[in-house]
C-alpha positions, 0 to 999 in steps of 0.5 A, spaced: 311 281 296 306 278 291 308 275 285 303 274 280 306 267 276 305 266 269 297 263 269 296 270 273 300 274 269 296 271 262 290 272 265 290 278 267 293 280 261 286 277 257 281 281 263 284 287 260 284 286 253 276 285 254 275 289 258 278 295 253 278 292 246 272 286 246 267 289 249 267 295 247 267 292 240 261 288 241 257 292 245 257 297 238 256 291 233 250 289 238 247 296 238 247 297 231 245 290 230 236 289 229 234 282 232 229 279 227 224 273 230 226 268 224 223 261 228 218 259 226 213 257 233 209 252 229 214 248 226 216 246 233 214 240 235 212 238 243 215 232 244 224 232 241 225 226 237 230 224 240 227 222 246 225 215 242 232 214 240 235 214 247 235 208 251 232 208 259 239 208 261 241 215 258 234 217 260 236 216 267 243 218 266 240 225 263 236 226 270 241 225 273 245 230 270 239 235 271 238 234 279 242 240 281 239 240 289 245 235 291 239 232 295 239 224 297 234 220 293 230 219 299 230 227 301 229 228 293 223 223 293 220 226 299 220 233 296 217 231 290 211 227 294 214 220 292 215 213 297 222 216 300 225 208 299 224 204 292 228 198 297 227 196 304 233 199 308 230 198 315 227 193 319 221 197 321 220 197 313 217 191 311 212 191 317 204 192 315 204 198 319 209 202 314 206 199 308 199 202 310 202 209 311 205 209 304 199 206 302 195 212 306 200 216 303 202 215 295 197 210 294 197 204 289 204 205 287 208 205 293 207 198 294 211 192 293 205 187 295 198 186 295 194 191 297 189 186 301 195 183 304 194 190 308 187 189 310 185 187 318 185 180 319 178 178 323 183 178 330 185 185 328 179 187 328 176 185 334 182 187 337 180 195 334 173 194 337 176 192 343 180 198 343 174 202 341 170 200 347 175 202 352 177 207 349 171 211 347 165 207 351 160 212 350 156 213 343 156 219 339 149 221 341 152 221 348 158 223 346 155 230 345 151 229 349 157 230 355 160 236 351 154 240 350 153 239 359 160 241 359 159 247 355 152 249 359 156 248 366 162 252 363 157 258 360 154 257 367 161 258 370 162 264 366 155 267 367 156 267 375 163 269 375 160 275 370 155 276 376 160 276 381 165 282 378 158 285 377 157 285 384 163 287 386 164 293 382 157 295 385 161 294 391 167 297 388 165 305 392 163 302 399 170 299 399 175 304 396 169 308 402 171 303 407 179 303 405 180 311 406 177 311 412 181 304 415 186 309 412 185 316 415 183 311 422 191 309 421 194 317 419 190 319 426 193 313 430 200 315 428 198 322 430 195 321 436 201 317 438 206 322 435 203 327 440 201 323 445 210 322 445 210 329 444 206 330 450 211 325 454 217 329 452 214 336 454 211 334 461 218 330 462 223 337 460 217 340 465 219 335 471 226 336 470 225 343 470 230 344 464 232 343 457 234 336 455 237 333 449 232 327 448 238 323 447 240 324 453 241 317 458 237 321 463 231 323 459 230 317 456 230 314 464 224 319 465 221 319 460 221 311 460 218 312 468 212 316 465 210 310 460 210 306 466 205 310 469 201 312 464 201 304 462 199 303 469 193 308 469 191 305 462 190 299 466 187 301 472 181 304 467 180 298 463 179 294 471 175 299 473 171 298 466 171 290 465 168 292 473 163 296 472 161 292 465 161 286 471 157 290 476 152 291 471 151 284 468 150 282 475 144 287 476 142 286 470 142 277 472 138 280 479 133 283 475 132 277 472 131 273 477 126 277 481 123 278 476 122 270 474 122 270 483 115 275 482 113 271 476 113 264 479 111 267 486 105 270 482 103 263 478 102 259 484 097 264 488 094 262 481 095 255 481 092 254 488 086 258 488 085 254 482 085 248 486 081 251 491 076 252 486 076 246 484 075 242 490 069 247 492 065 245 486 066 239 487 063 238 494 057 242 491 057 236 486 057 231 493 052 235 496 048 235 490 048 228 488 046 226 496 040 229 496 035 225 492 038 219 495 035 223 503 028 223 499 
């Protein structure tokens, strides 16, 4: 069970007593009431005059008062684009690298030293040089001059790549051609072994004589013997083949062979009566030459 203590009872009471007599009241008196502009805008001045008459403490103290974000200073300063830390807080703050990043990025104002005390020293320098040649070792006209060769063989990869497509889809009939007949080549396979079975199961019930569940022990024994023997005459035929291929190769090779026998046979009848020739003419030449040493 609640109980309601003084303080609830009190307020309740006061919420009631607004809701049905105050705010009532007020809502006519503001309904019947016409708001006038009394202020005069030119009188006003832009700058309060009190501003001078508070002390920097007061002035910290007020904007301290207005910051309503319950944000660290650091987090504040960083939202408002200002150094996040006015004192060193961290080591790595007083290095030269962290001074040059909030130099970099709030300017002037966020240093505590001298600004020259930022710049390289002549061992710094080179240093960066040094770095630059190793890591960039080409100049910036060769520097462009490598990208623009990386961009024309990269085009050039693209355009062959485009070719090849092309070309394939030119090629695109021929092989859906090529796969519907690799495919009807299979579906009449399987249908010429599936009769080719069928054969077996009816030349096998015939050879029985009667009836036989396929299943039957000695209707597989049958039907595994005919296998063998149609196996068996399968390989009889491709021997016969593999013999008639053999047989024609060798009178194919006895051909040849006569045929170089008639050819070389040929050639040395030639060859000797062309020597014969030859050694005739020069006993005419013999003889010709004796016959003026005779006179």
């Amino acid at each position: 069970m609640n109980v309601l203590t003084k303080s609830g009872r009190y307020f309740l009471r006061s919420s009631i007593y607004y809701e049905k007599v105050l705010a009532p009241t007020f809502t006519r008196h503001y309904a019947e009431t016409e708001w006038k502009d009394e202020l005069d805008l030119t009188s006003i001045e832009e700058t309060p005059k009190y501003v001078d008459a508070i002390s920097d403490e007061e002035k910290a103290e007020i904007l301290r008062k207005r910051n309503k974000s319950c944000l660290n200073p650091e987090h504040r300063n960083i939202l408002l684009g200002k150094k996040p830390y006015n004192q060193s807080i961290e080591t790595f703050h007083d290095t030269i690298t962290y001074k040059r990043k909030m130099l970099g990025r709030h300017g002037l104002e966020a240093l505590d030293i001298p600004a020259g005390a930022l710049w390289l020293t002549k061992d710094g320098i080179e240093d960066k040089l040094e770095y630059e040649r190793v890591y960039n070792p080409y100049t910036l006209q060769e520097g462009w001059k490598i990208l623009e060769e990386k961009r024309q063989k990269e085009a050039e990869t693209i355009r062959l790549r485009e070719e090849e497509i092309e070309a394939n889809m030119k090629k695109r009939f021929t092989w859906e051609k090529e796969l519907q007949n690799k495919l009807a080549k299979k579906a009449e396979a399987l249908r010429a072994a599936q009769e080719k079975k069928e054969r077996l199961v009816e030349e096998v019930r015939r050879k029985l004589g009667f009836a036989v569940d396929p299943k039957d022990s000695k209707f597989q024994e049958a039907l595994e013997k005919m296998e063998a023997e149609e196996k068996k005459r399968r390989k009889e035929l491709k021997k016969q083949e593999r013999a008639a291929k053999i047989l024609a190769m060798l009178l194919k090779q006895s051909q040849e062979v006569s045929t170089n026998i008639e050819q070389k046979t040929v050639d040395d009848k030639k060859e000797v009566e062309s020597t014969d020739i030859k050694q005739k003419a020069e006993e005419v030449k013999d003889i010709s030459s004796d016959k003026p040493e005779s006179k």
